[in-house]
N, C-alpha and C positions, 0 to 999 in steps of 0.2 A: 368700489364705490361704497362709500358712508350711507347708511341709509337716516341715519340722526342728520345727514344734509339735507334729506327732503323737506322742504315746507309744504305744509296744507293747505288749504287755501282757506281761511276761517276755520271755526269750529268742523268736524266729522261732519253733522248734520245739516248743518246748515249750508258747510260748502258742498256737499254731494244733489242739495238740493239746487241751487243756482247754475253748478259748473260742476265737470265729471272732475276724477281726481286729479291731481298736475303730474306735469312730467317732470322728474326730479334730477338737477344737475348734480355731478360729479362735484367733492369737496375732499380736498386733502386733509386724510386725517396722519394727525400729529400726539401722540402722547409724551407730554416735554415735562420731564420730574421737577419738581421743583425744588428750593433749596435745602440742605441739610439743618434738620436742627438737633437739639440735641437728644431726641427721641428716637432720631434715627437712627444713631447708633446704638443703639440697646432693642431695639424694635426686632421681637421674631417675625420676621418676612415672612419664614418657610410656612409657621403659623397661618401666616395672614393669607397664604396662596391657599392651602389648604381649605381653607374657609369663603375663599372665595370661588374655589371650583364646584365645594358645595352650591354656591349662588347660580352656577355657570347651570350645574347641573339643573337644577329648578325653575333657570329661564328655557334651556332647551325642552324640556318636557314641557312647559306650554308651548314654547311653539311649536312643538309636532301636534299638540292637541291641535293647535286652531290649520297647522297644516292638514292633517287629517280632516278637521271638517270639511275645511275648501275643496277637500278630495270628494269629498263625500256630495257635497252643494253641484258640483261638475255633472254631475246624474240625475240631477232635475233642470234638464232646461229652461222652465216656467219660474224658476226659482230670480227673483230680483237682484239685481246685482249692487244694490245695497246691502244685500246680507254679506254677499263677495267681501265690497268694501269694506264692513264691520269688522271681518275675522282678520282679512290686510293688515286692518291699521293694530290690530293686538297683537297678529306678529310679528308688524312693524317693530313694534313697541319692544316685544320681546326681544328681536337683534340687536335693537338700538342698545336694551341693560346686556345685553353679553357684550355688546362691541365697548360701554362704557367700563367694564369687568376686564375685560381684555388688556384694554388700557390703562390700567391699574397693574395688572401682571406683568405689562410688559416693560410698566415704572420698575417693580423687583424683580427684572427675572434675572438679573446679576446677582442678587442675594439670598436666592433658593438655589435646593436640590441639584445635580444635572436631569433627575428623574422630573422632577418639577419643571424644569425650562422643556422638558421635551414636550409634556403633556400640554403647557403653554403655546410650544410650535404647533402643536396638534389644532387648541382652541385658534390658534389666530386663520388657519387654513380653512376650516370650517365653518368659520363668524363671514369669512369674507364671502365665501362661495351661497351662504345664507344669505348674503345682505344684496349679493349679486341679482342669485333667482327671486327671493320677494319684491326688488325692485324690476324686475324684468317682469312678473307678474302683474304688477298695478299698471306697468306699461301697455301690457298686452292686453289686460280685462280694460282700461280706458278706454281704448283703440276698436275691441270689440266685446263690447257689452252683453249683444244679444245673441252671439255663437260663443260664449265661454266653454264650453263641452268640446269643442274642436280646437286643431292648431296645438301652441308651447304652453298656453295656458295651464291643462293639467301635467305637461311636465316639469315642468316651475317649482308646481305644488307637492308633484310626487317627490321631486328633487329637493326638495324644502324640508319634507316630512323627513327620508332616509336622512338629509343631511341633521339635522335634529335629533333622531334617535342615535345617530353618530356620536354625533357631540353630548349627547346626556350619558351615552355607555362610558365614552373617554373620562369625561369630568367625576362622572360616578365612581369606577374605577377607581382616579384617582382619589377620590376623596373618602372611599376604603380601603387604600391604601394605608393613605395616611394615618386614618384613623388604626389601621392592624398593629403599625410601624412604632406608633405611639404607645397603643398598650404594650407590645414587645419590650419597648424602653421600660416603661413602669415596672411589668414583672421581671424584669432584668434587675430593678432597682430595690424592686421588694427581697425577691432573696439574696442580692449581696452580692450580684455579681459585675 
């Protein structure tokens, strides 16, 4: 399940104050390329993947930050669960730019690396299982607001978090990869060989 399917119900603040968050339906997501133009054949892909696992990597590492807070919020019962909310909707927000990153890769993943399409198989297992537990989260903290510290709740979050640190090692990786792969070509190129 897409979590860029969720609607909000109004602004953050203003709908958390009226009505708890909503329950968010299932939306088929579809990444459909669009037509060729003439850019596209000259276009380094391999480049562009690279550059954008960089991206992948720097959405996941926020959202284990705001995972780890959540983790952390679970240990004060007294604590409001509007703060709950708050961190939600950033790593909401956070999945949503990996899942749109995703969808992008998965526009080129016939035009990179096989080392590339795998790291991509890696992001897209990991986007979804992310996009799964934070929607199962906002479900559960809805449902029970004033026992957040008990139940799936924290394992949602802890699941959110490991899945995160997953995906920032994998994108990371690859994105010094690339860059090692790169300079090897250049000094390959400086002396002549």
């Amino acid at each position: 399940m897409r979590l860029r399917a969720m609607l909000w119900c109004g602004c953050l603040t203003a709908a958390m104050g009226i009505c708890p968050m909503q329950s968010f339906a299932a939306v088929a997501h579809t990444c459909a390329p669009g037509q060729p133009t003439a850019a596209s054949y000259t276009w380094d892909f391999k480049a562009e993947a690279d550059q954008i696992f960089k991206e992948v990597q720097a959405d996941a590492r926020d959202a284990m930050d705001h995972a780890d807070t959540l983790e952390t919020y679970i240990d004060d019962p007294y604590l409001d669960w509007y703060a709950h909310a708050e961190q939600l909707d950033d790593l909401k927000q956070d999945v949503n730019d990996i899942g749109a990153r995703l969808c992008r890769l998965e526009t080129i993943r016939r035009a990179v690396a096989p080392w590339q399409q795998h790291v991509i198989d890696n992001i897209a297992i990991t986007e979804r299982l992310m996009a799964d537990n934070a929607q199962d989260a906002i479900i559960y903290g809805n449902a029970h607001r004033d026992t957040l510290w008990t139940g799936t709740y924290g394992e949602n979050l802890t699941n959110l978090a490991s899945e995160a640190a997953s995906m920032k090692r994998v994108a990371g990786d690859a994105a010094e990869y690339a860059s090692v792969a790169n300079q090897y070509r250049d000094l390959k190129q400086e002396v002549g060989e």
